[in-house]
N, C-alpha and C positions, 0 to 999 in steps of 0.2 A: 892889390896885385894888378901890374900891368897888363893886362891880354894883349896890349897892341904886339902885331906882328915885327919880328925885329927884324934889319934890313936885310941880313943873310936872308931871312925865313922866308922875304918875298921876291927874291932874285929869283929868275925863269934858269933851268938848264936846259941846254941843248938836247936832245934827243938823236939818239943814232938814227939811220935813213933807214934802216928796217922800223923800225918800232913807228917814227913818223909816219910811213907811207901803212903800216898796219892801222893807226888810228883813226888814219884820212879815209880808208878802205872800209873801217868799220864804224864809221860816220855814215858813209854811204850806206851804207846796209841798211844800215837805221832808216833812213830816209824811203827808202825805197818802197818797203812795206805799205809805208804811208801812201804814195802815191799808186800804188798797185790797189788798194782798196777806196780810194776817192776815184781812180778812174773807172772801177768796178762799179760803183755806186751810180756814176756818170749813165755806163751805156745801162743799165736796168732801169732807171728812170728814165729813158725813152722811149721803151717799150713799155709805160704803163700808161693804160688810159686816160690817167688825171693829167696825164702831162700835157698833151694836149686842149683839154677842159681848163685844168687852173692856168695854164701860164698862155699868156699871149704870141703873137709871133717874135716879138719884141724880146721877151723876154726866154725864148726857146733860143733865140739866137745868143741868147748870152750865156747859157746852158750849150751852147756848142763851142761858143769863144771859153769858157772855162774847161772844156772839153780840150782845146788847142794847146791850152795852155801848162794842161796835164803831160798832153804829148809831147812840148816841148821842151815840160822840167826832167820827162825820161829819157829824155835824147841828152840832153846836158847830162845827167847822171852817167850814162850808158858811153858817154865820150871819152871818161877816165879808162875805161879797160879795152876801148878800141886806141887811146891813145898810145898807153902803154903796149900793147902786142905790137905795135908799129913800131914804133922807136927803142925801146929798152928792155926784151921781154924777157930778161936773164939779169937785168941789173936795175937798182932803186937809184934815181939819180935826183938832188935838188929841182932840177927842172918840174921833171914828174909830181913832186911833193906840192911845189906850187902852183902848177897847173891844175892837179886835181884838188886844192884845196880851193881853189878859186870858182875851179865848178860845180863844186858843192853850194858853194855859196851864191853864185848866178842860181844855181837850181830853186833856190828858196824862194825865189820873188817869182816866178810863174804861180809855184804853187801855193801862196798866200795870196795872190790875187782869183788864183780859182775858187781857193777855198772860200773866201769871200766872196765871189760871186754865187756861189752853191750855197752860202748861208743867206744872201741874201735872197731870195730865189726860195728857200724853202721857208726862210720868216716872211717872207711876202704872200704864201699861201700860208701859213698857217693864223697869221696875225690879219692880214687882209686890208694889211695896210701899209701902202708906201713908203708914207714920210717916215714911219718908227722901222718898218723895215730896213730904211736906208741907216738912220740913226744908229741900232743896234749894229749892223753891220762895219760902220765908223770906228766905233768901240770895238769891235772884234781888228778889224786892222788895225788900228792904235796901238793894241796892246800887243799885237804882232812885233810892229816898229820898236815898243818900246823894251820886248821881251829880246827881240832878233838882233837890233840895230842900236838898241841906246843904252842897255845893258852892259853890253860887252865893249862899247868907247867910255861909258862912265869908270869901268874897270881898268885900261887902258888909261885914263885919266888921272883914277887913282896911282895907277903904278905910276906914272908919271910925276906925281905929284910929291910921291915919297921917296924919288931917287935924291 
């Protein structure tokens, strides 16, 4: 028996602009959580004494660069619904759709670069050691790239592949 998808099966349908701009909206959601609780994470581990003891000045400052970076993936999230009350606050327009889909996606690379900064940062005090800190940390963004960004073109690929 065949399982391959047949060519109907993998055609995309268009989606109405309600239902798009709901998905785009509850993408964001999703996201948000995340970064409300790594920023949360952020400011309590500067008010704890080890933070100062374990990490260097060196490395406090990059505990505050991944700190910036928090603020400026919730600025990019927080852009879709100041966009919108500006421009179209009674109507879902194409524009809108990709606009906020686009800052969804901008939003993702601050917070994968924090997020790696903060794991590096914590396996460097808990391992106490650089080199494999850094290492480990490699591996966590890699698998970012390849979950976030090489994923979803190898799919794109395939659709491509089997028009």
């Amino acid at each position: 028996m065949n399982n391959k998808p047949s060519r109907q099966q993998t055609q995309k349908k268009e989606l109405p602009l309600d239902k798009a701009a709901t998905l785009v909206l509850d993408e964001s959601r999703m996201v948000l959580p995340g970064i409300q609780a790594l920023f949360g994470f952020q400011l309590i581990v500067v008010f704890n004494d080890t933070f100062s003891q374990k990490l260097n000045v060196f490395e406090q400052r990059l505990h505050l660069l991944a700190m910036v970076l928090v603020v400026i993936a919730t600025m990019i999230i927080f852009t879709q619904a100041a966009f919108h009350r500006q421009t179209s606050e009674k109507e879902v327009a194409n524009e809108f759709i990709r606009i906020a889909s686009r800052l969804l996606l901008l939003s993702m690379f601050p917070i994968v670069a924090s997020i790696c900064i903060e794991f590096y940062l914590i396996s460097r005090v808990i391992l106490n050691n650089v080199f494999l800190a850094l290492l480990l940390t490699l591996g966590i963004f890699s698998l970012f790239l390849l979950l976030w960004v090489g994923l979803p073109r190898i799919e794109a690929l395939r659709h491509f592949l089997a028009k």
